[in-house]
C-alpha positions as CSV (number, residue, x, y, z in Angstrom):
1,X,-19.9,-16.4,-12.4
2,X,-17.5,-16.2,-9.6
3,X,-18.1,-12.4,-9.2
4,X,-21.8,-12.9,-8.8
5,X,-21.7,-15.5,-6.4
6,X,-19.0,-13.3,-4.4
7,X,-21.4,-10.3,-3.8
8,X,-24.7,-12.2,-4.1
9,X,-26.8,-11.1,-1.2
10,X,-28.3,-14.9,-1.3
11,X,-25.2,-16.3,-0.7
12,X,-24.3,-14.3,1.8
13,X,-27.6,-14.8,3.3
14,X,-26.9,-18.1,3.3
15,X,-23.4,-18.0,5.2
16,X,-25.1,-15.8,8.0
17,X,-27.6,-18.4,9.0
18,X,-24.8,-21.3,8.8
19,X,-22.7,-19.5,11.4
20,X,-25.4,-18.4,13.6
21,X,-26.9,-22.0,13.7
22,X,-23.2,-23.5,13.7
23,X,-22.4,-21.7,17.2
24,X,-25.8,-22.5,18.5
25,X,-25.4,-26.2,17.6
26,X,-21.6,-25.8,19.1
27,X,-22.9,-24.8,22.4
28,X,-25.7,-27.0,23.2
29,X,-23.3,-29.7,22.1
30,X,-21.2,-29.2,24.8
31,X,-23.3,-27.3,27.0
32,X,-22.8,-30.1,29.6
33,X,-19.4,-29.3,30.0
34,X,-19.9,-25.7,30.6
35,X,-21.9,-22.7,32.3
36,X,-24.8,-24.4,30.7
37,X,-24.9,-27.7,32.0
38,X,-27.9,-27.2,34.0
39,X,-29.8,-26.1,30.9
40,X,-28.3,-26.6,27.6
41,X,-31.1,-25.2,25.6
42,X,-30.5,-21.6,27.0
43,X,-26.6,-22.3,26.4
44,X,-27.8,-22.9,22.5
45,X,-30.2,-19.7,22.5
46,X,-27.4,-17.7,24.1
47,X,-24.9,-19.3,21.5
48,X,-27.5,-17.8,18.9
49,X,-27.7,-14.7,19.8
50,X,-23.9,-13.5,20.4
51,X,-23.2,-15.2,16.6
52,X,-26.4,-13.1,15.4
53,X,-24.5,-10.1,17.3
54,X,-21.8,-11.0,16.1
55,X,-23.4,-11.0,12.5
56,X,-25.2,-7.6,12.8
57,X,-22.1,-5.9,13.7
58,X,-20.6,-6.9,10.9
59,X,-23.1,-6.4,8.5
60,X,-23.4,-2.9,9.8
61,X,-19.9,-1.6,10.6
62,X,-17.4,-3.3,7.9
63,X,-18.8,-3.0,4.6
64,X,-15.4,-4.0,2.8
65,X,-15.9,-7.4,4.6
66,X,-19.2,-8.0,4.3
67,X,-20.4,-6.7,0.6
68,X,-17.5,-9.6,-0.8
69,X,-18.9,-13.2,0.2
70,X,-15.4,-14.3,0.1
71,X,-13.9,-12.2,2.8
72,X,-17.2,-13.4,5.0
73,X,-16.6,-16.5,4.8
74,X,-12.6,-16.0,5.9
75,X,-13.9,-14.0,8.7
76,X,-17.0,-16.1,9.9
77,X,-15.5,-19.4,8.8
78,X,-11.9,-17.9,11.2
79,X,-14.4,-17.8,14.2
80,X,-16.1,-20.8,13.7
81,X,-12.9,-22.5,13.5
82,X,-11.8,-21.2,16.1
83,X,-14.1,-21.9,18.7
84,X,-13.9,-25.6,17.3
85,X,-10.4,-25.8,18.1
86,X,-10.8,-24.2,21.3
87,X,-13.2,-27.0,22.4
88,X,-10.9,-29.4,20.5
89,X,-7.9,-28.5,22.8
90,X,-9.9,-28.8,25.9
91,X,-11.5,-32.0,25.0
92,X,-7.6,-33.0,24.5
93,X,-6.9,-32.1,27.6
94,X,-9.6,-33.5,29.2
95,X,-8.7,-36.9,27.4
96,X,-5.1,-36.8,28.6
97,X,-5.2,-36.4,32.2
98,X,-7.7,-37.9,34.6
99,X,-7.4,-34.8,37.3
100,X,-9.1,-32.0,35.4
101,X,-7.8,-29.4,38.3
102,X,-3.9,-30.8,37.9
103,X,-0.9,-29.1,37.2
104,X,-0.9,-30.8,33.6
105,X,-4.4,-29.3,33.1
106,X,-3.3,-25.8,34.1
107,X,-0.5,-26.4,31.4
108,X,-2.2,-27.3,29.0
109,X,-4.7,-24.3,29.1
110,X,-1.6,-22.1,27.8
111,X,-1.6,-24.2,24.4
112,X,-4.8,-22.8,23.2
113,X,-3.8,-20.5,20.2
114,X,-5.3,-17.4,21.9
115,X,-4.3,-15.0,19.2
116,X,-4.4,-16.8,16.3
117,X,-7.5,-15.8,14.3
118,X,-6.9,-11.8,15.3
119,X,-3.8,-12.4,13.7
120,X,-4.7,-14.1,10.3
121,X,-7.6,-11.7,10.3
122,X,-5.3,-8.4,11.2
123,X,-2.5,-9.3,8.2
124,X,-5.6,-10.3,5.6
125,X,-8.2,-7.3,6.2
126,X,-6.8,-4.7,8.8
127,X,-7.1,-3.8,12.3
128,X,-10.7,-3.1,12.5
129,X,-11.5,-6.4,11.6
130,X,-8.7,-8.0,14.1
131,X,-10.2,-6.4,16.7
132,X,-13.8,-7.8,15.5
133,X,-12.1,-10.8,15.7
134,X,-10.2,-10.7,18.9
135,X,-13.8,-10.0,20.3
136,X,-16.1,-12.7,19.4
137,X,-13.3,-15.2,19.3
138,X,-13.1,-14.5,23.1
139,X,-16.6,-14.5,23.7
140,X,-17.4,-17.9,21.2
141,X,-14.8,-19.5,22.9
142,X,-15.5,-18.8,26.7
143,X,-19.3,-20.5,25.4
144,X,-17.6,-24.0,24.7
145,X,-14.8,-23.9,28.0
146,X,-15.3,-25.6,31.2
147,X,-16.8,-23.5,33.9
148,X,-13.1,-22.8,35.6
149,X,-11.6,-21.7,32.3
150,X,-14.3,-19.4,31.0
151,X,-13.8,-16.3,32.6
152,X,-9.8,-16.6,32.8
153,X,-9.7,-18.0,28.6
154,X,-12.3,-14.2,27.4
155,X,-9.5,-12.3,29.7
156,X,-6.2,-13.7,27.9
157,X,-7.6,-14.3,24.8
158,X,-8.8,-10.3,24.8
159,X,-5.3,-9.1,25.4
160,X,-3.1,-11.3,23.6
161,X,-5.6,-10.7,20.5
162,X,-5.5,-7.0,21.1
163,X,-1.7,-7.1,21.2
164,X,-1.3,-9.3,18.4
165,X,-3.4,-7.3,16.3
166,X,-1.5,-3.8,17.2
167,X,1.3,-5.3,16.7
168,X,0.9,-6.6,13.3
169,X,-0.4,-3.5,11.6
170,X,1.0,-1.9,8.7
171,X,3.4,-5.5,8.7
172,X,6.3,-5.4,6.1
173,X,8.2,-8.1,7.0
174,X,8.2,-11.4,7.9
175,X,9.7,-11.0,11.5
176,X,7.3,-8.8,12.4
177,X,5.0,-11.7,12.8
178,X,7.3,-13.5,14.9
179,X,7.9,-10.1,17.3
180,X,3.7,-10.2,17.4
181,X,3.7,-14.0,18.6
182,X,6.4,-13.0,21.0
183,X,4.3,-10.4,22.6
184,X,1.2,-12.2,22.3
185,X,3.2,-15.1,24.5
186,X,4.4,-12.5,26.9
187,X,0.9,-11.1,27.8
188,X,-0.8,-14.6,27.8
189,X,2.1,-15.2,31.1
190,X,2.0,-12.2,32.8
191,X,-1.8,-12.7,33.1
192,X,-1.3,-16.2,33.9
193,X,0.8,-15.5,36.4
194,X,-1.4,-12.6,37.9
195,X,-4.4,-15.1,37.8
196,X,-2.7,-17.6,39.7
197,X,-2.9,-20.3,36.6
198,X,0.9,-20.2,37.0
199,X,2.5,-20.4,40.0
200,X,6.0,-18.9,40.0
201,X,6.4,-19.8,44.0
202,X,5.8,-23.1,44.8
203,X,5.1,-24.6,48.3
204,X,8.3,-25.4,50.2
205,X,7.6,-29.1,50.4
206,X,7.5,-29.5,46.7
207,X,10.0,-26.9,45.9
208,X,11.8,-28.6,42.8
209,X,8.9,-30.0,41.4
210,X,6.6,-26.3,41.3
211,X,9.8,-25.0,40.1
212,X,9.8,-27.2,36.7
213,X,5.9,-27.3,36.3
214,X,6.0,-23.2,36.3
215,X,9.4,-23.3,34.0
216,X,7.0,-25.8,31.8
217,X,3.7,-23.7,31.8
218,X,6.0,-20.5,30.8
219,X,7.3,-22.0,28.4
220,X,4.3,-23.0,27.0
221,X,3.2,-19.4,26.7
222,X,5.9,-18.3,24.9
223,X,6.3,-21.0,22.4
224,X,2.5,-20.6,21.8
225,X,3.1,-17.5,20.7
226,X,5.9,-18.2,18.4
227,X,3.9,-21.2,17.0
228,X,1.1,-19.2,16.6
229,X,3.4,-16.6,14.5
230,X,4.7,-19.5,12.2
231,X,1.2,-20.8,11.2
232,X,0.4,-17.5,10.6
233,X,3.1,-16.6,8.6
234,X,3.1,-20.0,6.6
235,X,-0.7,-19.8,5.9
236,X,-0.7,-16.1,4.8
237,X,0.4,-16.9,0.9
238,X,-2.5,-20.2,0.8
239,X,-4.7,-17.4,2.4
240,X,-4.1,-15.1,0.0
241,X,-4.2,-17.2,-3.1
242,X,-7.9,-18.7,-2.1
243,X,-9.1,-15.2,-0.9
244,X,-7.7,-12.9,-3.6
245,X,-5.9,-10.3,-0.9
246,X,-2.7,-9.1,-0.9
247,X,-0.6,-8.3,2.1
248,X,1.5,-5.5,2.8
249,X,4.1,-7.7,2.7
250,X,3.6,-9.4,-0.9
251,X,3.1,-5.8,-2.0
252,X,6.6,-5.6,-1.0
253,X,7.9,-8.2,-2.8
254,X,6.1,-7.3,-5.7
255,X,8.0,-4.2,-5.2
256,X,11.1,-5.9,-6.6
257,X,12.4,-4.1,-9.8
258,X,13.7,-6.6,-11.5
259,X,10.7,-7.6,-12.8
260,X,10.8,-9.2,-16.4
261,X,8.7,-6.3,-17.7
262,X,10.5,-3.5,-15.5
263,X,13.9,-5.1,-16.9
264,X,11.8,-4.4,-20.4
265,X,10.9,-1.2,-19.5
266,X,14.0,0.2,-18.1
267,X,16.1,-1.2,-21.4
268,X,13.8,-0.4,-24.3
269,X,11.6,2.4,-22.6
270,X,14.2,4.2,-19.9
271,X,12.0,7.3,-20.4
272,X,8.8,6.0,-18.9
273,X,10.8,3.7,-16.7
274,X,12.1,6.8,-15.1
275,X,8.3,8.3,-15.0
276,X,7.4,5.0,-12.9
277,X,9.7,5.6,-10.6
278,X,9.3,9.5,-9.8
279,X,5.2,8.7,-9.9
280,X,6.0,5.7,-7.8
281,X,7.4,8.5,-5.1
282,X,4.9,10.8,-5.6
283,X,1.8,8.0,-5.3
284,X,3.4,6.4,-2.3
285,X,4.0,9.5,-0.3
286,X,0.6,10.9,-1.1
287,X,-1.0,7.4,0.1
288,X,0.8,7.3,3.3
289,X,-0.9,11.1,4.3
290,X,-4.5,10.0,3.7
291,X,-3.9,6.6,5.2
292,X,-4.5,5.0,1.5
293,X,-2.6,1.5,1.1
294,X,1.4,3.1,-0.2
295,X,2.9,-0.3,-0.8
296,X,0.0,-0.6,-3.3
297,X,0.9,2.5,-5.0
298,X,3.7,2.0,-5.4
299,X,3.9,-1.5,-7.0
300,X,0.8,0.0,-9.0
301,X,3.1,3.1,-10.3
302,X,5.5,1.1,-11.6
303,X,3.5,-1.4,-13.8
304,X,1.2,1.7,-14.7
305,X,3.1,2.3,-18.1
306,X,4.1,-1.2,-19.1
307,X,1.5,-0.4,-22.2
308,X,4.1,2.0,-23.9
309,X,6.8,-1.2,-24.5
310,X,4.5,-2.1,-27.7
311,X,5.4,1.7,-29.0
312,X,8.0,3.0,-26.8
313,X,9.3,5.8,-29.3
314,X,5.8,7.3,-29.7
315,X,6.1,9.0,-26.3
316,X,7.6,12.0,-25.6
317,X,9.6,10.9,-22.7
318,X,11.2,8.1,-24.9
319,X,12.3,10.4,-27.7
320,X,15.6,11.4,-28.4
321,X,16.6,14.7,-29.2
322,X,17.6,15.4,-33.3
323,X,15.5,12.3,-34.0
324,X,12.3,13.1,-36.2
325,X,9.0,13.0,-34.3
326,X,6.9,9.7,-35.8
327,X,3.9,11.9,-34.4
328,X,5.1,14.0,-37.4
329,X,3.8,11.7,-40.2
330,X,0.4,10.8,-38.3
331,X,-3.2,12.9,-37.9
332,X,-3.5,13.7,-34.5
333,X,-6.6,10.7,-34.9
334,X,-4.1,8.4,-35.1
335,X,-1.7,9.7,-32.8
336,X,-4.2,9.7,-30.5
337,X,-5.7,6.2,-31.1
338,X,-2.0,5.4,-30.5
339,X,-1.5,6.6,-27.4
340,X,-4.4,5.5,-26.1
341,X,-3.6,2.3,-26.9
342,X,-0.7,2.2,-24.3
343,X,-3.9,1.2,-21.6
344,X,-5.2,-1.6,-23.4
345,X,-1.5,-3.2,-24.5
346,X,-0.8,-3.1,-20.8
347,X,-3.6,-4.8,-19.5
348,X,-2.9,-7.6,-21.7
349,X,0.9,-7.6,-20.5
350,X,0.0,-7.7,-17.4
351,X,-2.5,-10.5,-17.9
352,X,-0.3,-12.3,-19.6
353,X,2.4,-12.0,-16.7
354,X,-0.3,-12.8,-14.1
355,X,0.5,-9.2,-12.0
356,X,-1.8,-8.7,-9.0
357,X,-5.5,-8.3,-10.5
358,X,-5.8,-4.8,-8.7
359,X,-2.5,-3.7,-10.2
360,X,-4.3,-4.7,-13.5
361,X,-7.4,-2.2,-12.3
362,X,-5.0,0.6,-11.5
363,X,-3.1,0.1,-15.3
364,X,-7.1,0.2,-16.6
365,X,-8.2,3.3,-14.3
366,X,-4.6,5.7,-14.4
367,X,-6.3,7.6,-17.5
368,X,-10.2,7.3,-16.6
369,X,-12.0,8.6,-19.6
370,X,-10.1,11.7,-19.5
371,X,-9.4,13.4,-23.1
372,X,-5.6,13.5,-24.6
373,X,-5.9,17.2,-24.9
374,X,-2.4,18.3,-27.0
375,X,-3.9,16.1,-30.0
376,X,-6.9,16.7,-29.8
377,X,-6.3,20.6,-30.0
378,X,-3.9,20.0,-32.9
379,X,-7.1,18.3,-34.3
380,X,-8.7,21.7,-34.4
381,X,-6.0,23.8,-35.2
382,X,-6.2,21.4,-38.6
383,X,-10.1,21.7,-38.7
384,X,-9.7,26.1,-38.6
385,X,-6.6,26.2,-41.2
386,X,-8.4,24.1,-43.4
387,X,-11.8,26.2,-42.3
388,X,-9.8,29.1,-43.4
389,X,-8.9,27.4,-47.1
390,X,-12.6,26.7,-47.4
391,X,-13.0,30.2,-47.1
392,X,-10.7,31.2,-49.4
393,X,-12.2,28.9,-52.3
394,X,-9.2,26.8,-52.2
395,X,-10.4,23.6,-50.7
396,X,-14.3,21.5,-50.9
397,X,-16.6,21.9,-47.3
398,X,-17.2,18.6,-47.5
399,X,-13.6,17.6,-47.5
400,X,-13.6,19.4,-43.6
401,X,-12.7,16.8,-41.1
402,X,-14.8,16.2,-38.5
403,X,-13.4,15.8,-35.0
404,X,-14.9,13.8,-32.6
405,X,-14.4,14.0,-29.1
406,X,-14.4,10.4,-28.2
407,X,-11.8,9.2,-30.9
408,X,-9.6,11.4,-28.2
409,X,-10.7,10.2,-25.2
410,X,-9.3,7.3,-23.0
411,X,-11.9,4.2,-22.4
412,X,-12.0,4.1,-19.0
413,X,-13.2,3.1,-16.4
414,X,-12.2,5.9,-14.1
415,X,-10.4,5.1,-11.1
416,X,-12.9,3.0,-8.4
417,X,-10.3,3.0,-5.7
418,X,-8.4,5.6,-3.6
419,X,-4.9,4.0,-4.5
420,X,-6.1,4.1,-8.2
421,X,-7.2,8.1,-8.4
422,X,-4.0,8.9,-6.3
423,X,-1.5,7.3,-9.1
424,X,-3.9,8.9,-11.7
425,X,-3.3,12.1,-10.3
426,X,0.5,11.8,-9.8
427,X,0.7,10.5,-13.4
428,X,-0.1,13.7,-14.4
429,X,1.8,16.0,-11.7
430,X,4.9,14.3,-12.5
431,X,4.3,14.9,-16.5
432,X,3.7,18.3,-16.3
433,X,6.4,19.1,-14.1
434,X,8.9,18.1,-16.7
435,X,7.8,21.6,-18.4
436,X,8.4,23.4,-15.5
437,X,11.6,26.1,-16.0
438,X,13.3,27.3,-13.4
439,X,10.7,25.6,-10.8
440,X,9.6,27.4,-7.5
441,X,7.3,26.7,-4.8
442,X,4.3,29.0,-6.1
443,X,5.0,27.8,-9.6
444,X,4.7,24.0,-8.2
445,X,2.0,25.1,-6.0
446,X,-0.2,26.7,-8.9
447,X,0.5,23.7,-11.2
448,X,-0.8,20.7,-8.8
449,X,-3.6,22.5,-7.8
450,X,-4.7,23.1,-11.7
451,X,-3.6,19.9,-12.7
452,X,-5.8,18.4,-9.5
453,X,-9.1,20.5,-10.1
454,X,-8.9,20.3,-13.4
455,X,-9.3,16.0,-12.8
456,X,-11.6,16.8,-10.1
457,X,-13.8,18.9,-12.5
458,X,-13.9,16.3,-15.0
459,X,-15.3,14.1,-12.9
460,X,-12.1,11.7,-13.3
461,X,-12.5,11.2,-9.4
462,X,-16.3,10.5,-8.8
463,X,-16.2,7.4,-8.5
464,X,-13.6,6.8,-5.9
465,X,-13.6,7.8,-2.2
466,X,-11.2,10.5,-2.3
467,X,-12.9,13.0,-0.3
468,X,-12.0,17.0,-0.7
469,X,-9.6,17.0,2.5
470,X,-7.9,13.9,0.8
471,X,-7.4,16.0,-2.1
472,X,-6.0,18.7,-0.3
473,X,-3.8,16.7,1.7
474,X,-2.5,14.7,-1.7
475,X,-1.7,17.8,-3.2
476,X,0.2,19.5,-0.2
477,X,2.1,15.7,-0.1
478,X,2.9,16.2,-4.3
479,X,4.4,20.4,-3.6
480,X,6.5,18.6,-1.0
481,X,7.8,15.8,-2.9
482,X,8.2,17.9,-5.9
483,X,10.3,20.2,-4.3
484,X,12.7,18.3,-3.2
485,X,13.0,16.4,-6.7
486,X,13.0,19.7,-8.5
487,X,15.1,21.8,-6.3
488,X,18.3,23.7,-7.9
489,X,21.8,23.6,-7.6
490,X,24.8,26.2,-7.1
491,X,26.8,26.5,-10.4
492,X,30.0,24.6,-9.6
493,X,32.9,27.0,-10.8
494,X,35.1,25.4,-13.6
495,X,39.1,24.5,-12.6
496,X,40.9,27.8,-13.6
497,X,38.0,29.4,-11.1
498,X,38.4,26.9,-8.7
499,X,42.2,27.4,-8.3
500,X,42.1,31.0,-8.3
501,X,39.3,31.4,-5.6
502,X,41.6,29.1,-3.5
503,X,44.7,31.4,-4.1
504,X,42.0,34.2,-3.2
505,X,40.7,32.7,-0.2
506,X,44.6,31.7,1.4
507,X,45.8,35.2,0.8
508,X,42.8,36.5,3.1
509,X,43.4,34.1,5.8
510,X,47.1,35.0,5.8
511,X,46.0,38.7,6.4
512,X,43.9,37.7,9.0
513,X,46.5,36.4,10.9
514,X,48.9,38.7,10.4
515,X,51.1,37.1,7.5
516,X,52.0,39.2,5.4
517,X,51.8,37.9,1.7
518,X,55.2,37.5,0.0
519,X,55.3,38.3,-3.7
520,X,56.2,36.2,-6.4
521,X,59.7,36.3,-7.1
522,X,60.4,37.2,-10.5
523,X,62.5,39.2,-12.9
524,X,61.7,43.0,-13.5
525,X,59.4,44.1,-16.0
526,X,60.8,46.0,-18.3
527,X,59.3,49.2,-19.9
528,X,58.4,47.9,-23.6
529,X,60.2,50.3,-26.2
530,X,57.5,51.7,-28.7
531,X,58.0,50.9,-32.3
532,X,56.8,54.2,-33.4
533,X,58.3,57.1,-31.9
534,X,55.8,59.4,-31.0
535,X,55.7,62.7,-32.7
536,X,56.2,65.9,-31.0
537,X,53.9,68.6,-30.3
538,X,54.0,72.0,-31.8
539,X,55.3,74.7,-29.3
């Protein structure tokens, strides 16, 4: 139910004509106030169309935004709530001080939260829709601002959004928030100060007193900022709860291996736990080269496998050498039902543990509906021997198995995302290159790009947006990161070597400086006497 109303195109009908009327019903309100006093109906009209504007380039531009009725309403509701607070402030200001052109006036213009919504909207969905924001939320809010504030209020809040919103991209950490209210703050008081709204030399005759009013007003730009970087860093996890999104920054602390399952896996399954960790590289590298989301990949890589903790010794990279194979006792039907398994088990682990629901899809779409080829050719290596018995005489036709192809195949879905199809392709690269001997850059090369087409071919990736130049990219990024994992080492020599290639190397630097080498000083080597005297020759 709450998937359909997400992407119902009534709904979202709906929350287009509730802004557009909202901001036309915001500016004929206070219309009298504003550009538009002289005719509030046009102020309402005009109000209208910029929200409609406003709408259409949404609509037309940012699909990711505006096929989810959720992340509409966080973007339409963030402007609409911010040109309410906007005319909020100014009504507050207008309240407090009965000189509208006073110093405490000019103040208190440097409290509105200029960047605010850019930022929200920059963290939550990305830059492009930051700058969306930092656009219209300049342009709403100049509609609702007294006729001396409009023009200087679209001018500030344009740059400090901007700047906000660059500097919050790709944010990691915490503090990077605070450094983007910082900078926000800086630019909202250098162009204060170069429109005059702050006046950093007063008049002689009131020396003292411009002095404190223009310490006050800087002030206030900079501690907006900050403030503004504190909301925004307290409301990100309520945001992100009631919006399903995830920030680059709880990917990172998703990140943290010691996970309870992780802990599980690296304990009972070290073998896969490794895996997770090498396809965890791969992914994330891959991902930042096509400009996919890496901190996703990388959280996604390592939860990919959880599955395998229900049967841990079934795969290969769990097994321990001179221990029997359980595959052993099993038809490759089973084996393969059994190994296919390892998706659904770890969908319901990470349900269970209440992971991120798009690390859930990426556990779902690693294997696609691709076909678990090793037993499913064992399968017909069985079917031809016994073929061959049949043959003979020496077993029943009807006793033939018969193979079908979807027993071996995985369920799917295939991956739907570019983050998904890049860990379902580095799944694989990093499997095979454990079979790699002796690994070199064209045998590396030659084994992504068949392990890639051969996906691609399969149609494992049609339903993501990987495009061919992402491919080739992703594969260049998996040669690199593969050769540096799988690079080889010098033979170290052993002791007796080691000592004697040091005597070695000291006698050749005393010759090169013109020591000569004493010899050892020992007794003289006798002749040894033979036991056998030998026999004469004839004359």
């Amino acid at each position: 139910m709450a998937l359909t109303l997400d992407r119902s195109p009534w709904v979202r009908l709906a929350l287009y004509l509730f802004f557009v009327t909202w901001v036309g019903v915001m500016v004929l309100k206070v219309a009298a106030y504003t550009y538009f006093a002289s005719n509030p109906v046009m102020g309402g009209l005009f109000g209208v169309v910029v929200a409609a504007t406003a709408v259409a380039i949404l609509n037309m531009n940012y699909e990711a935004a505006s096929l989810r009725n959720g992340r509409l309403v966080l973007v339409l509701g963030g402007l609409a709530g911010h040109m309410a607070m906007v005319r909020a402030i100014s009504l507050m200001v207008d309240a407090m001080t009965d000189d509208p052109t006073g110093t405490q006036s000019q103040m208190k213009f440097l409290l509105i939260p200029f960047a605010l919504t850019p930022m929200v909207h920059a963290v939550l969905l990305g830059r492009g829709i930051g700058i969306f924001s930092t656009m219209y939320a300049a342009l709403l809010g100049s509609l609702v601002l007294p006729e001396g504030d409009a023009t200087l209020y679209m001018a500030v809040s344009l740059v400090c959004g901007l700047v906000a919103v660059q500097a919050v991209h790709k944010v990691r950490k915490r503090v990077q928030l605070l450094r983007a209210g910082v900078y926000s703050g800086l630019a909202a008081l250098l162009l204060c100060v170069a429109f005059k709204r702050i006046d950093l030399m007063p008049e002689m005759n009131d020396q003292f007193e411009g002095l404190k009013q223009a310490g006050l007003s800087s002030l206030a730009a900079l501690g907006m900022g900050i403030v503004i970087a504190l909301l925004v860093s307290g409301l990100l996890p309520v945001l992100e709860g009631a919006f399903h999104l995830t920030t680059d920054i709880s990917w990172l602390e998703l990140s943290d291996l010691n996970h309870k399952l992780l802990r599980r896996l690296q304990l009972e399954a070290p073998g896969t736990f490794h895996h997770s960790l090498v396809v965890a590289s791969l992914s994330e590298a891959a991902a930042e080269a096509v400009g996919a989301n890496a901190a996703m990949c990388r959280v996604s890589a390592y939860f990919h496998d959880i599955g395998k903790l229900s049967k841990p010794e079934y795969f290969i990279e769990n097994q321990v050498e001179g221990v029997d194979n359980p595959h052993d006792s099993l038809t490759p039907t089973m084996s393969a039902l059994i190994i296919i398994a390892h998706v659904k088990d770890g969908v319901d682990l990470a349900v269970k543990h209440k992971l991120n629901p798009r690390v859930i899809d990426v556990i779902q779409e690693h294997h696609g509906d691709s076909l678990v080829s090793y037993f499913h050719r064992r399968a017909q290596e069985q079917k031809k021997a016994e073929l061959e018995k049949v043959e003979k005489g020496l077993e029943n036709p009807e006793d033939l198995p018969k193979i079908d192809e979807k027993n071996f195949r995985y369920p799917g879905p295939r991956p739907r995302t570019r983050e998904s199809g890049i860990v379902s392709l580095a799944d694989i690269v990093e499997s095979a290159s454990r079979s790699l001997r002796k690994p070199t850059p064209a045998k590396i090369r030659t084994m992504v790009e068949d392990l890639v087409d051969n996906r691609v071919c399969d149609g494992q990736l049609s339903d993501c947006i990987l495009t061919l130049r992402d491919l080739a990219i992703v594969k260049d990024s998996f040669c690199a990161t593969l050769r540096s994992m799988l690079h080889t080492r010098i033979d170290y020599p052993k002791d007796d070597e080691r000592s004697a290639l040091g005597r070695k190397s000291s006698d050749m630097e005393k010759r090169q400086n013109g020591t000569k080498t004493q010899p050892l000083k020992t007794a003289p080597i006798q002749p040894a006497t033979p036991a056998v005297t030998p026999r004469q020759s004839p004359s």
